[in-house]
PDBQT receptor file of N, H, CA, C and O in Angstrom, charges set to zero:
ATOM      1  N   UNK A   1     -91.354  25.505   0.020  1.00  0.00    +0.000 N 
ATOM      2  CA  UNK A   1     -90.105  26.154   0.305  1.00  0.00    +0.000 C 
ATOM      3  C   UNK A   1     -89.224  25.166   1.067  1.00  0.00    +0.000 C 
ATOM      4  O   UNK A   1     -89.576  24.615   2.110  1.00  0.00    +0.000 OA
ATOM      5  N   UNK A   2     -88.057  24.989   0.463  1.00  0.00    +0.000 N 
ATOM      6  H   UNK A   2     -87.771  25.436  -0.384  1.00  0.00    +0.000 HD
ATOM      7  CA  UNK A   2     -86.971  23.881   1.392  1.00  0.00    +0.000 C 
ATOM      8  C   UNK A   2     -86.366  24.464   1.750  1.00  0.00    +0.000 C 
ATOM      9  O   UNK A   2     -86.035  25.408   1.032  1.00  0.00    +0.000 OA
ATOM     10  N   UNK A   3     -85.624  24.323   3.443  1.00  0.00    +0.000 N 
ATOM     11  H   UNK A   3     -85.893  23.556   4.026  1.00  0.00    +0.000 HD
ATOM     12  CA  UNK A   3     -84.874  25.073   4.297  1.00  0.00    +0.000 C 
ATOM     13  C   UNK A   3     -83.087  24.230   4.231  1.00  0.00    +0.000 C 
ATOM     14  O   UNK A   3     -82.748  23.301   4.964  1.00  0.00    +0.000 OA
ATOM     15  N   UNK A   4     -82.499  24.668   3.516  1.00  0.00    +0.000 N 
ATOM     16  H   UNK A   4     -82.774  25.422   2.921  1.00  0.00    +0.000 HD
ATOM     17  CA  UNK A   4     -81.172  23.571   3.482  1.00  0.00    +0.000 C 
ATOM     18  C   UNK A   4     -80.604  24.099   4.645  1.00  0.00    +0.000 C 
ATOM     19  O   UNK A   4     -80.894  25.215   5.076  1.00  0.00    +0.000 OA
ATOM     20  N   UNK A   5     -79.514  23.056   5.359  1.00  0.00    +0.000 N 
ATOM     21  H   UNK A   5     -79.278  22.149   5.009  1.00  0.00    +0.000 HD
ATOM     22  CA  UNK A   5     -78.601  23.177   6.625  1.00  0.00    +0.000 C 
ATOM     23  C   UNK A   5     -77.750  23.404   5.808  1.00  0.00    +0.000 C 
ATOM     24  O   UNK A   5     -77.350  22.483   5.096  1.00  0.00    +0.000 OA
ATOM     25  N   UNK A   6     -77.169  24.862   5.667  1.00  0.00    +0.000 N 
ATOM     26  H   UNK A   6     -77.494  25.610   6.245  1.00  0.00    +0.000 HD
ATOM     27  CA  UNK A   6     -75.405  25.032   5.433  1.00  0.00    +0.000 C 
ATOM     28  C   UNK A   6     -74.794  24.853   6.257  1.00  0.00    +0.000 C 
ATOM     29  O   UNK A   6     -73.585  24.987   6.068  1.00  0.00    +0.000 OA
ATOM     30  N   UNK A   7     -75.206  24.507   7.446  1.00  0.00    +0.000 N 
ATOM     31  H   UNK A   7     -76.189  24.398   7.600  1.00  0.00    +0.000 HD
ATOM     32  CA  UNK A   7     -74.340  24.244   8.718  1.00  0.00    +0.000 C 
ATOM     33  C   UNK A   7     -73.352  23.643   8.786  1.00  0.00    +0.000 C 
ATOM     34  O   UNK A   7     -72.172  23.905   9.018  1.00  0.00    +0.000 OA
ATOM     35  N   UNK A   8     -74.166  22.425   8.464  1.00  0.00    +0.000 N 
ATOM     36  H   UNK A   8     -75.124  22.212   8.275  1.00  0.00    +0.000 HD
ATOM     37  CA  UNK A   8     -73.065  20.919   7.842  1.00  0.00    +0.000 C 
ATOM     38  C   UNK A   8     -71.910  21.436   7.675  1.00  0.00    +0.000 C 
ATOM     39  O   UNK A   8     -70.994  21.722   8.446  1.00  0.00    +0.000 OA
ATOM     40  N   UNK A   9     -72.133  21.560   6.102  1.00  0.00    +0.000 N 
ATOM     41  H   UNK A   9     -72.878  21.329   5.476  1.00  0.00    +0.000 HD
ATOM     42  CA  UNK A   9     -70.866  22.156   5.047  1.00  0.00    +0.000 C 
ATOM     43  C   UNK A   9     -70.034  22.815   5.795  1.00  0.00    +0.000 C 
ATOM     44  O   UNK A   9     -68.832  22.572   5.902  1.00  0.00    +0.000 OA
ATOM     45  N   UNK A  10     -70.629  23.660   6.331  1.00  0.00    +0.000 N 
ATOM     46  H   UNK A  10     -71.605  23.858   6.245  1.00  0.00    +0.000 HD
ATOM     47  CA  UNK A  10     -69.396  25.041   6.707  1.00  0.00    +0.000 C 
ATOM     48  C   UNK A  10     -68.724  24.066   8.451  1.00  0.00    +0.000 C 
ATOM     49  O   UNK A  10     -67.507  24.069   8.639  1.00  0.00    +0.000 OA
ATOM     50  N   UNK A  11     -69.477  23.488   9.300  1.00  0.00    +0.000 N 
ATOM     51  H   UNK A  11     -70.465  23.485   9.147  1.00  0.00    +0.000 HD
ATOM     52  CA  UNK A  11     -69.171  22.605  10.436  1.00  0.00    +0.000 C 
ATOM     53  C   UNK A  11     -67.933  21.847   9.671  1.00  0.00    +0.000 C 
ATOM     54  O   UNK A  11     -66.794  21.828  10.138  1.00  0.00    +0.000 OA
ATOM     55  N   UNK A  12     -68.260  21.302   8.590  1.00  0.00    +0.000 N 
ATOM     56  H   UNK A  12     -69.185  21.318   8.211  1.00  0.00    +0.000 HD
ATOM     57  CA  UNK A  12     -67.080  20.250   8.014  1.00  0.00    +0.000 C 
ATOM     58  C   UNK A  12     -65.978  20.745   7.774  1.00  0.00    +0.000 C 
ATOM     59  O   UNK A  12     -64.871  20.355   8.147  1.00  0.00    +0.000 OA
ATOM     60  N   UNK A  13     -66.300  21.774   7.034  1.00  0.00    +0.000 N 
ATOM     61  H   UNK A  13     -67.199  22.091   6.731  1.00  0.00    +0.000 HD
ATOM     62  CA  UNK A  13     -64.978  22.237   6.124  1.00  0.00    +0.000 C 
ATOM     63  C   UNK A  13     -64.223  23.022   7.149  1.00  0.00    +0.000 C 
ATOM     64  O   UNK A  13     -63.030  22.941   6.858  1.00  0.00    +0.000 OA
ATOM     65  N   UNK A  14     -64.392  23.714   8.178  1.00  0.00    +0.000 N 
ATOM     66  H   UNK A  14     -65.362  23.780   8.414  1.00  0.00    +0.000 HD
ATOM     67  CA  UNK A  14     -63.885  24.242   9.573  1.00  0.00    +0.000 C 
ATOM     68  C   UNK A  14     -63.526  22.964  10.387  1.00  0.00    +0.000 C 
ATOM     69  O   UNK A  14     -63.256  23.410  11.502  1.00  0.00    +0.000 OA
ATOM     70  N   UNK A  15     -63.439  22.164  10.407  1.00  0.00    +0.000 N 
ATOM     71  H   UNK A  15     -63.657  21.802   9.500  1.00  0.00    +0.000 HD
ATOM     72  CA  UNK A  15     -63.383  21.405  11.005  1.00  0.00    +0.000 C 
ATOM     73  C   UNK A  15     -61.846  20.523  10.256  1.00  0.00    +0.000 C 
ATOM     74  O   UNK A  15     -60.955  19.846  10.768  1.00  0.00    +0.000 OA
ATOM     75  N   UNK A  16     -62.096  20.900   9.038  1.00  0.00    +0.000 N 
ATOM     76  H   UNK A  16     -62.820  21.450   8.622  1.00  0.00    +0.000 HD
ATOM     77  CA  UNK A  16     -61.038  19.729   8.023  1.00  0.00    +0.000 C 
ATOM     78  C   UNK A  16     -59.965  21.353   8.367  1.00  0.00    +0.000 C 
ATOM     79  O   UNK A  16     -58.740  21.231   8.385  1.00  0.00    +0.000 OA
ATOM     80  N   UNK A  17     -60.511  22.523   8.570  1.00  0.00    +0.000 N 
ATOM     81  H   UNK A  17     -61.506  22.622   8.554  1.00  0.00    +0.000 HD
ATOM     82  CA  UNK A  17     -59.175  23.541   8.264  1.00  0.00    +0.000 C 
ATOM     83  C   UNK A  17     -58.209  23.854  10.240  1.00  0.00    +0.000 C 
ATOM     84  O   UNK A  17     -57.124  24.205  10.702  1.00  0.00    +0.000 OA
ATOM     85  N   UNK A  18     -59.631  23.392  10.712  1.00  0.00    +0.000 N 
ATOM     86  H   UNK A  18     -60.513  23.107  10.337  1.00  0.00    +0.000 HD
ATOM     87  CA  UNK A  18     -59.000  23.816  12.587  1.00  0.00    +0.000 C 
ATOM     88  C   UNK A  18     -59.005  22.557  12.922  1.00  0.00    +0.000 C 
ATOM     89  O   UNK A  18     -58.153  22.613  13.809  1.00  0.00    +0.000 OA
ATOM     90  N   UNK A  19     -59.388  21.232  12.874  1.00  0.00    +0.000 N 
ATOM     91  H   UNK A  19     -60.080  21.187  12.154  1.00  0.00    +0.000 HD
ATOM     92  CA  UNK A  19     -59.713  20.417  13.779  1.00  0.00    +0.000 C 
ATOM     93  C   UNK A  19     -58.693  19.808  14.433  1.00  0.00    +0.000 C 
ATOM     94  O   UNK A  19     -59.122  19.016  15.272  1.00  0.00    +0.000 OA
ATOM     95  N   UNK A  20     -57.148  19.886  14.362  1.00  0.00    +0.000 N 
ATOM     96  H   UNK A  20     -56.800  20.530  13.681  1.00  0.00    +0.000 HD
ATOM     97  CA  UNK A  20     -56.081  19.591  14.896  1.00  0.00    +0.000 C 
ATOM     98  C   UNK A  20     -55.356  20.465  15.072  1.00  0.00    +0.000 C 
ATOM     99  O   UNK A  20     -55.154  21.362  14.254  1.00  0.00    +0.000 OA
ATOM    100  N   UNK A  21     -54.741  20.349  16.359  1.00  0.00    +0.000 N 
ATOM    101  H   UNK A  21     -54.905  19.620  17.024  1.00  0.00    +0.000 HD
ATOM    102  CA  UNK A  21     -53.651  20.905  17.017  1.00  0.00    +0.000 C 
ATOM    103  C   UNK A  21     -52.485  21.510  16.297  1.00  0.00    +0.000 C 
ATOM    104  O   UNK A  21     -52.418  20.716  15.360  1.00  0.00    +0.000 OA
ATOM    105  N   UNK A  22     -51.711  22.200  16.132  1.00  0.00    +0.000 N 
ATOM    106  H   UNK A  22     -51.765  22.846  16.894  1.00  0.00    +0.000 HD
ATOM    107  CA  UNK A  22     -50.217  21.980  15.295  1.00  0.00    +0.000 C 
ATOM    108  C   UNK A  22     -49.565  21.533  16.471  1.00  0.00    +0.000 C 
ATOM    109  O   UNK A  22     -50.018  21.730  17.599  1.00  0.00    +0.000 OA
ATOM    110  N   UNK A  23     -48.413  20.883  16.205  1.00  0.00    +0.000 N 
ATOM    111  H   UNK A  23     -48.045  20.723  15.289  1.00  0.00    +0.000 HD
ATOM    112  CA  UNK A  23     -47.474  20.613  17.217  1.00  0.00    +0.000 C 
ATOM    113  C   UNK A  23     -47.062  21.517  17.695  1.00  0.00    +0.000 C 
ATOM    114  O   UNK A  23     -46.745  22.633  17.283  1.00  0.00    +0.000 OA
ATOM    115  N   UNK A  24     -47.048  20.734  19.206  1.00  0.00    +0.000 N 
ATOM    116  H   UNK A  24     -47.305  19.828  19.541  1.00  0.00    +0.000 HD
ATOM    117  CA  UNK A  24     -45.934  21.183  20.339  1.00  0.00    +0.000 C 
ATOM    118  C   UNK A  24     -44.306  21.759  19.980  1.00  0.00    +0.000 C 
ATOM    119  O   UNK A  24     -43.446  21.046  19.464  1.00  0.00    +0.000 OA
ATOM    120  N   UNK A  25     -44.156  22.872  20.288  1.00  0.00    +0.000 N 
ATOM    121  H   UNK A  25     -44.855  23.451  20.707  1.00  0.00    +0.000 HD
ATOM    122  CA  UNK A  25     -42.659  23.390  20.087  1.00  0.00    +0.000 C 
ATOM    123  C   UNK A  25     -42.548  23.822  21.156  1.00  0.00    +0.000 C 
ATOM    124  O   UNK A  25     -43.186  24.606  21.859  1.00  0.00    +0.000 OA
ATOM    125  N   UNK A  26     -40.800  22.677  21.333  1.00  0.00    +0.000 N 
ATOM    126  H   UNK A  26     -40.281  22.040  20.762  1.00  0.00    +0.000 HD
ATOM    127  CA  UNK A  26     -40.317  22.719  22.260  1.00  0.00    +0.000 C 
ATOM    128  C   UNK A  26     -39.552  23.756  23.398  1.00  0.00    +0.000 C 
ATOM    129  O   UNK A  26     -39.736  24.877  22.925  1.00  0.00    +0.000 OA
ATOM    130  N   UNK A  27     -39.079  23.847  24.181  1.00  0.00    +0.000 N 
ATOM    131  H   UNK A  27     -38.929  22.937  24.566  1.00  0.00    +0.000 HD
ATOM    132  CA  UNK A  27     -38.514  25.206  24.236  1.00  0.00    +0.000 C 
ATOM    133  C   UNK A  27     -36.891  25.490  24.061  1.00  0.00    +0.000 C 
ATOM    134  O   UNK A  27     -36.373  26.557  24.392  1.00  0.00    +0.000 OA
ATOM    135  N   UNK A  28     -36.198  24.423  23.516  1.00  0.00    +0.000 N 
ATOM    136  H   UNK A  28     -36.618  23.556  23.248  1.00  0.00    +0.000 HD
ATOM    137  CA  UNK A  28     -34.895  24.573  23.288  1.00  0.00    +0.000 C 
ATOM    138  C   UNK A  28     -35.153  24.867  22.485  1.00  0.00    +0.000 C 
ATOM    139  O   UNK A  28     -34.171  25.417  21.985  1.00  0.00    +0.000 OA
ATOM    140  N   UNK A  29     -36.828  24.952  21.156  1.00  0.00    +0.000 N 
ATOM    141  H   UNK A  29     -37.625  24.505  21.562  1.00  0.00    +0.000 HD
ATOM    142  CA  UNK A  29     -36.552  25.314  19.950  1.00  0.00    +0.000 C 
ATOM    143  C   UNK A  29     -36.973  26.968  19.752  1.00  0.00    +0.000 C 
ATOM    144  O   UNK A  29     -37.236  27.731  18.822  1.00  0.00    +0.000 OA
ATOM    145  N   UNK A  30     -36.887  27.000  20.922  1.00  0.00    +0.000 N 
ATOM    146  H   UNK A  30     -36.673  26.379  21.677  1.00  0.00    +0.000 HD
ATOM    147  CA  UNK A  30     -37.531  28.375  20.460  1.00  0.00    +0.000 C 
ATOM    148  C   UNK A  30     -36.492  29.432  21.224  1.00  0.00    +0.000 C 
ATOM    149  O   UNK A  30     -37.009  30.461  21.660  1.00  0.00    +0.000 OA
ATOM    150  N   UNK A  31     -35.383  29.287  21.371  1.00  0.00    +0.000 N 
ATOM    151  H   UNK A  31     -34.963  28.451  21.017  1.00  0.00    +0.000 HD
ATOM    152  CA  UNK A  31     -34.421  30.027  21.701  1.00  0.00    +0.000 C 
ATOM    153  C   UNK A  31     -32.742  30.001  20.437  1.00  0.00    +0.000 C 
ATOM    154  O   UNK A  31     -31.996  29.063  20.157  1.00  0.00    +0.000 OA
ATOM    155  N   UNK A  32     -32.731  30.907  20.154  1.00  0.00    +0.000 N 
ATOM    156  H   UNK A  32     -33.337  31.669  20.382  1.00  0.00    +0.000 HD
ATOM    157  CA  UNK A  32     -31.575  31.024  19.406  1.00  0.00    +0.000 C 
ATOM    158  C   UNK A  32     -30.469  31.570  19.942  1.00  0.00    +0.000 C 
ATOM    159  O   UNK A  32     -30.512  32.652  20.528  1.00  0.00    +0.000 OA
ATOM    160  N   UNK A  33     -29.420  30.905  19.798  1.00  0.00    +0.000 N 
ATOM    161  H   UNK A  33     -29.385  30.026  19.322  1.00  0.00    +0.000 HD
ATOM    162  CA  UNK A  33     -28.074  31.150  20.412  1.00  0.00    +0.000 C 
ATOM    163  C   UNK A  33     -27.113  31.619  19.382  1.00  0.00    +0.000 C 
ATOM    164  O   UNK A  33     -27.148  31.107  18.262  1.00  0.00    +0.000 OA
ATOM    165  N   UNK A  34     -26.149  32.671  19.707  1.00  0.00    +0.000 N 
ATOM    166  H   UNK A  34     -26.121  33.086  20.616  1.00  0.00    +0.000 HD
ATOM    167  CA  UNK A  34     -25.360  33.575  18.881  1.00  0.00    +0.000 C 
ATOM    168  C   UNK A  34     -23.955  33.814  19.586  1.00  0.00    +0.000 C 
ATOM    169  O   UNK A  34     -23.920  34.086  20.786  1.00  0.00    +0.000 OA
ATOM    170  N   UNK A  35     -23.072  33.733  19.005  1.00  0.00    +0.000 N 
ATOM    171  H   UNK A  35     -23.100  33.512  18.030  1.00  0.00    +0.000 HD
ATOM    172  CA  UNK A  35     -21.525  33.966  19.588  1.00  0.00    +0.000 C 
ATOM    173  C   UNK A  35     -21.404  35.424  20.191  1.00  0.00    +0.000 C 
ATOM    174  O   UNK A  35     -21.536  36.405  19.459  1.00  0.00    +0.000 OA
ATOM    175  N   UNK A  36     -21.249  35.494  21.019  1.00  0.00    +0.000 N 
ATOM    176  H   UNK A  36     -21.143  34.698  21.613  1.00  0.00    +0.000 HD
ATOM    177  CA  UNK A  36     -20.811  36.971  21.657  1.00  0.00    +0.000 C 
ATOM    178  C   UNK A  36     -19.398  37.964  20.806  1.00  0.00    +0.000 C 
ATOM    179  O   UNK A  36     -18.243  37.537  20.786  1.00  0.00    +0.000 OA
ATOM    180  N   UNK A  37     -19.694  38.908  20.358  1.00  0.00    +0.000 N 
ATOM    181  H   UNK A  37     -20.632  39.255  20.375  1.00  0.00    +0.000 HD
ATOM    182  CA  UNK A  37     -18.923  39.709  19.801  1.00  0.00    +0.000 C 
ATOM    183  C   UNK A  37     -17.772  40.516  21.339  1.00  0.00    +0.000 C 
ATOM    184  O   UNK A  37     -17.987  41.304  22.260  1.00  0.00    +0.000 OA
ATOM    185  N   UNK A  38     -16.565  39.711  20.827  1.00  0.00    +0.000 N 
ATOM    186  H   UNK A  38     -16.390  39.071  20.079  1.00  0.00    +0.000 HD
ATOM    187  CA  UNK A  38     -15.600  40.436  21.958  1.00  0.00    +0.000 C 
ATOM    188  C   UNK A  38     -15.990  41.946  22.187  1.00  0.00    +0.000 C 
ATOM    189  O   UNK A  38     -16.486  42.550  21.237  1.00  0.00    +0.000 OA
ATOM    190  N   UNK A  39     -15.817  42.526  23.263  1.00  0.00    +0.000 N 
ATOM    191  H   UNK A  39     -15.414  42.035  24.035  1.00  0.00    +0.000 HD
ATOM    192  CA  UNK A  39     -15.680  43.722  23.837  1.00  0.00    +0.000 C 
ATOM    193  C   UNK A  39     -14.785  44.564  22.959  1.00  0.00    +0.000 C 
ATOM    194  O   UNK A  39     -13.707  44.228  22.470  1.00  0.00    +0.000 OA
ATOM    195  N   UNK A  40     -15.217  45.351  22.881  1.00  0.00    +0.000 N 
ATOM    196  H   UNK A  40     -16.092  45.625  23.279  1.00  0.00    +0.000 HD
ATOM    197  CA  UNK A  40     -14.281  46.719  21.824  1.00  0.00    +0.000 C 
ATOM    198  C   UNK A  40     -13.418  47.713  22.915  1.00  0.00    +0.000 C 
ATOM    199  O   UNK A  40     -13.910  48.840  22.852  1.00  0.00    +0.000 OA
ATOM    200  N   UNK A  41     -12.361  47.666  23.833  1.00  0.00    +0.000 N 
ATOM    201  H   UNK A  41     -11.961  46.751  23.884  1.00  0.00    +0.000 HD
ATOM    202  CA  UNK A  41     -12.129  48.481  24.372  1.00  0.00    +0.000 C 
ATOM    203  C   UNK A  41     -12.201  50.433  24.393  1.00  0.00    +0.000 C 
ATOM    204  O   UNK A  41     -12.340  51.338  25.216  1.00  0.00    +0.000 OA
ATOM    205  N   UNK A  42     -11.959  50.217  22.605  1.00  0.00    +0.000 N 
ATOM    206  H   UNK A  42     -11.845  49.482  21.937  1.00  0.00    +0.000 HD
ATOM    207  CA  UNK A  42     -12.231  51.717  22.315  1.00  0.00    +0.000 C 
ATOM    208  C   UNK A  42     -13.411  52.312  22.484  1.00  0.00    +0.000 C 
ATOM    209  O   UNK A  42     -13.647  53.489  22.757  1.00  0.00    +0.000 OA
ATOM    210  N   UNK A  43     -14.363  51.140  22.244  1.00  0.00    +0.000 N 
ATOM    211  H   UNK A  43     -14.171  50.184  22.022  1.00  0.00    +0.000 HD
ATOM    212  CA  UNK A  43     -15.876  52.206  22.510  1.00  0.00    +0.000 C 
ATOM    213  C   UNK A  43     -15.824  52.401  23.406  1.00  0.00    +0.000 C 
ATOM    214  O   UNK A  43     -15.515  53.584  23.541  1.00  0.00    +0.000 OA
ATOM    215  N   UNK A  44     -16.031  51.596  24.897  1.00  0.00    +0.000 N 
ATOM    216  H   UNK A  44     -16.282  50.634  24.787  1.00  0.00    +0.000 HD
ATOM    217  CA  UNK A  44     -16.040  51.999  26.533  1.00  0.00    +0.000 C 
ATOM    218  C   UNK A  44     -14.425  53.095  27.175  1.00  0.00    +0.000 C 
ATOM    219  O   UNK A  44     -14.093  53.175  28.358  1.00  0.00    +0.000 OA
ATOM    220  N   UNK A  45     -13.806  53.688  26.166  1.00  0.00    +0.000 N 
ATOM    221  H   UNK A  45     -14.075  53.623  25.205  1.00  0.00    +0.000 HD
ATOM    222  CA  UNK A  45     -12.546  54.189  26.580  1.00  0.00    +0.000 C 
ATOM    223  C   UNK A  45     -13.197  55.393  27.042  1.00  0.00    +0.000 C 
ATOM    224  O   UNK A  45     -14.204  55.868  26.516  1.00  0.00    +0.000 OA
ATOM    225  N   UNK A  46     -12.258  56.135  28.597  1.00  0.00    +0.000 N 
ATOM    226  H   UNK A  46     -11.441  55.748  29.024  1.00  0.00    +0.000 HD
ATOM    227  CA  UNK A  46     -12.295  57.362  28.414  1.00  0.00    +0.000 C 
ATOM    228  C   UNK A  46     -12.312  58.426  27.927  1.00  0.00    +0.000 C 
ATOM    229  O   UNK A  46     -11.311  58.994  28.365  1.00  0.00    +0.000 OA
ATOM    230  N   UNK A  47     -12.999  59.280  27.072  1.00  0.00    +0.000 N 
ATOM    231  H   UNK A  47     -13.811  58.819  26.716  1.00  0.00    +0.000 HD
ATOM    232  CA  UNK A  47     -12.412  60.402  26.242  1.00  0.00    +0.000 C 
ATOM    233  C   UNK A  47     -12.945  61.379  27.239  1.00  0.00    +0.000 C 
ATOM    234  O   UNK A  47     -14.104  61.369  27.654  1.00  0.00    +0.000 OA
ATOM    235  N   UNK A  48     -11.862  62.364  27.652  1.00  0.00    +0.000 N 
ATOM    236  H   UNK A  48     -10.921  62.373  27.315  1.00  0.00    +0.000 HD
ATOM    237  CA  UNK A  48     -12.271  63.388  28.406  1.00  0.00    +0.000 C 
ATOM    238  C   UNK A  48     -13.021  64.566  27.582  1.00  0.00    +0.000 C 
ATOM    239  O   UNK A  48     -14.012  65.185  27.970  1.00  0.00    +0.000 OA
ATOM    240  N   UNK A  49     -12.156  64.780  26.051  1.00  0.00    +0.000 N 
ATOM    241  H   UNK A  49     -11.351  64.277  25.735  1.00  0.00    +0.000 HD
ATOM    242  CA  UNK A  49     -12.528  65.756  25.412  1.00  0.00    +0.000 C 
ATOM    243  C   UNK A  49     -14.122  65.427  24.575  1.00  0.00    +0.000 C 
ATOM    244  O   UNK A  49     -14.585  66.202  23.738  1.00  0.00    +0.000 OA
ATOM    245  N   UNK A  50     -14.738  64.261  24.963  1.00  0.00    +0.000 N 
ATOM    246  H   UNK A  50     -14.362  63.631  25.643  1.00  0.00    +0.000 HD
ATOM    247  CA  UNK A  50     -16.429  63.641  24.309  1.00  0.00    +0.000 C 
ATOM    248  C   UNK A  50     -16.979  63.910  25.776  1.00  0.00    +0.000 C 
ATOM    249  O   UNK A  50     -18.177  63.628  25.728  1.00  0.00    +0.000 OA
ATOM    250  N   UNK A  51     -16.756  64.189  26.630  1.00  0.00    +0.000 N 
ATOM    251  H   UNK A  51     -15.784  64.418  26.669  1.00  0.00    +0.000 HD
ATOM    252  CA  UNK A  51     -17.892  64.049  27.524  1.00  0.00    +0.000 C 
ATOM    253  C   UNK A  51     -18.917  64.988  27.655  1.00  0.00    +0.000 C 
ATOM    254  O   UNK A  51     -19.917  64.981  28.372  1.00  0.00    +0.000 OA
ATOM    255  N   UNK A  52     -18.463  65.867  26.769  1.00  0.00    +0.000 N 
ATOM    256  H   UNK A  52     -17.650  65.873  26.186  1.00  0.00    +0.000 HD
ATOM    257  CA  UNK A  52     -19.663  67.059  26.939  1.00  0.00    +0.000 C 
ATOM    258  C   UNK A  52     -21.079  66.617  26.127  1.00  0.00    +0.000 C 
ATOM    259  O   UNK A  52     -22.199  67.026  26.431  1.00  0.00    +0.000 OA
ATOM    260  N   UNK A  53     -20.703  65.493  24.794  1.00  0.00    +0.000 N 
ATOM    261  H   UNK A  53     -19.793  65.161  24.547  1.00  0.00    +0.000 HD
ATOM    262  CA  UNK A  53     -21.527  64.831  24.019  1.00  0.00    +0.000 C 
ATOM    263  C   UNK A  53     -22.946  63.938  25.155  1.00  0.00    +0.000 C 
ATOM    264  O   UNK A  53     -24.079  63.634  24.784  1.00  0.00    +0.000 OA
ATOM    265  N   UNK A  54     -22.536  63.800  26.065  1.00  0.00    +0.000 N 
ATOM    266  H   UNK A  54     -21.615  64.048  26.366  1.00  0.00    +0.000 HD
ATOM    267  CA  UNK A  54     -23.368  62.773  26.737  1.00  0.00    +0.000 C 
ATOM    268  C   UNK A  54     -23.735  63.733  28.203  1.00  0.00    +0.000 C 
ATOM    269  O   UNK A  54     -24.566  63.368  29.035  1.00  0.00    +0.000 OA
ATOM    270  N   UNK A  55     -23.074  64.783  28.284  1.00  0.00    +0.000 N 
ATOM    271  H   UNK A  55     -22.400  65.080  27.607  1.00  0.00    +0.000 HD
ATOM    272  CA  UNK A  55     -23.724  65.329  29.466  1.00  0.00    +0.000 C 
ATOM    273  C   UNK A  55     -24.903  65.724  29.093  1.00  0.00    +0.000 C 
ATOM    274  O   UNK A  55     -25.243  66.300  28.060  1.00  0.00    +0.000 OA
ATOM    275  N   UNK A  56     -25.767  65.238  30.377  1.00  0.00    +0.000 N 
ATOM    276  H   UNK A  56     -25.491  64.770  31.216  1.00  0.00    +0.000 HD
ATOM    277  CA  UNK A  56     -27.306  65.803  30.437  1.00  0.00    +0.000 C 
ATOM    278  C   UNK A  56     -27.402  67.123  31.383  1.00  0.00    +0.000 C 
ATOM    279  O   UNK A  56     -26.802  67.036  32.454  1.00  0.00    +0.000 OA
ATOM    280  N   UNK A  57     -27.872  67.950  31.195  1.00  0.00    +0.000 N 
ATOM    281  H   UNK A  57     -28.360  68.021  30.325  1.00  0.00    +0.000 HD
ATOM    282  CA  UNK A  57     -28.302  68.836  32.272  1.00  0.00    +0.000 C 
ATOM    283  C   UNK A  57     -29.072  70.083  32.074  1.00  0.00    +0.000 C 
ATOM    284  O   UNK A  57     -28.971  70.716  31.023  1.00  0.00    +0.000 OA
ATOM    285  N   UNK A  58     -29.994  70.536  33.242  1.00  0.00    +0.000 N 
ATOM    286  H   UNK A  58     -30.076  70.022  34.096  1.00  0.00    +0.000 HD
ATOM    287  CA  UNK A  58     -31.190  71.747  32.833  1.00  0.00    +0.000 C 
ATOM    288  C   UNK A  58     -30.041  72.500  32.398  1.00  0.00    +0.000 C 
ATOM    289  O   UNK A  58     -30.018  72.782  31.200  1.00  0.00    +0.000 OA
ATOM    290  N   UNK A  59     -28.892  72.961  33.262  1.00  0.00    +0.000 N 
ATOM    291  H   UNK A  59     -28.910  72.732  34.235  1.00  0.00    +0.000 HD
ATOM    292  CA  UNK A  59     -28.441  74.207  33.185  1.00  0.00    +0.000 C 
ATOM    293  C   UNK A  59     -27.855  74.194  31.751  1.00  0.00    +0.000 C 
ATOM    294  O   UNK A  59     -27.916  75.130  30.954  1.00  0.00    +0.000 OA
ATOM    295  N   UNK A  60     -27.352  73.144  31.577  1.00  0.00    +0.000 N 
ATOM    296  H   UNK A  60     -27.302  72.384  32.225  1.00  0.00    +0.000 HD
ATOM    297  CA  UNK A  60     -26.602  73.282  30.275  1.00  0.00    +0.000 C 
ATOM    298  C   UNK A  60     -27.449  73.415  28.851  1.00  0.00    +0.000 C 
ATOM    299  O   UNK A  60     -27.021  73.843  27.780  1.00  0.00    +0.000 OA
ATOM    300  N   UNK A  61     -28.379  73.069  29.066  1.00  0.00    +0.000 N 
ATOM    301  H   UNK A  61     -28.728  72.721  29.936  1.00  0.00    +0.000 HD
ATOM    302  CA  UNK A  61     -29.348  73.256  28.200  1.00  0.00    +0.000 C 
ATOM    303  C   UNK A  61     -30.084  74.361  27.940  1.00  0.00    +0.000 C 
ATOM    304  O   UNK A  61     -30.503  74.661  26.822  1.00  0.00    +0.000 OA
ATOM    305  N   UNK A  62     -30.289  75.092  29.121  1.00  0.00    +0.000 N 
ATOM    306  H   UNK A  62     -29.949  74.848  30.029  1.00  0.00    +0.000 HD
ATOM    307  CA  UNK A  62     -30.948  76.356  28.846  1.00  0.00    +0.000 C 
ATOM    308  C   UNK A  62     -29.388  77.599  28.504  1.00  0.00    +0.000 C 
ATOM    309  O   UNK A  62     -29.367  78.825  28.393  1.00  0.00    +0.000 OA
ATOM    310  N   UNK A  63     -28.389  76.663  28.438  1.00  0.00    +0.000 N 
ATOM    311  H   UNK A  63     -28.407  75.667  28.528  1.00  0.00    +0.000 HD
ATOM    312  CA  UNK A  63     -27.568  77.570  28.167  1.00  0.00    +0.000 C 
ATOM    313  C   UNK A  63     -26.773  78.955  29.365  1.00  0.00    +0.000 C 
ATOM    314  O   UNK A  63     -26.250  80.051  29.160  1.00  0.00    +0.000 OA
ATOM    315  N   UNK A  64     -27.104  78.030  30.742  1.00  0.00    +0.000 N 
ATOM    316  H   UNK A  64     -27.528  77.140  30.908  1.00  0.00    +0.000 HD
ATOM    317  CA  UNK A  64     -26.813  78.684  31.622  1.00  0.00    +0.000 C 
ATOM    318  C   UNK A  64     -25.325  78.714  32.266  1.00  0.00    +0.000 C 
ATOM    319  O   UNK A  64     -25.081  79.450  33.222  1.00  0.00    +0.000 OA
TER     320      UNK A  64
């Protein structure tokens, strides 16, 4: 009965698929920069007659 080492093989071929590092990435590369979209005045505008849309409250909720 012969006992073969698959060890080898499989040591090698793991070795040819992990045995180096990938490169270093830098950290300017790993940040992406995007133009800021001007401010919309209309969204942040007062509307007196929407504010009921965003009020939170128990009472108002249970309809009190």
């Amino acid at each position: 009965m012969e006992i073969r080492d698959a060890g080898d093989g499989a040591a090698a071929a793991r070795r040819a698929r992990f045995g180096t590092l990938p490169e270093r990435v830098r950290p300017r590369d790993m940040v992406q920069e995007r133009p800021v979209a001007p401010k919309d005045p209309a969204r942040y505008a007062y509307d007196p007659e929407a504010t009921w849309r965003s009020f939170s409250c128990l009472a108002a909720d249970l309809g009190l």
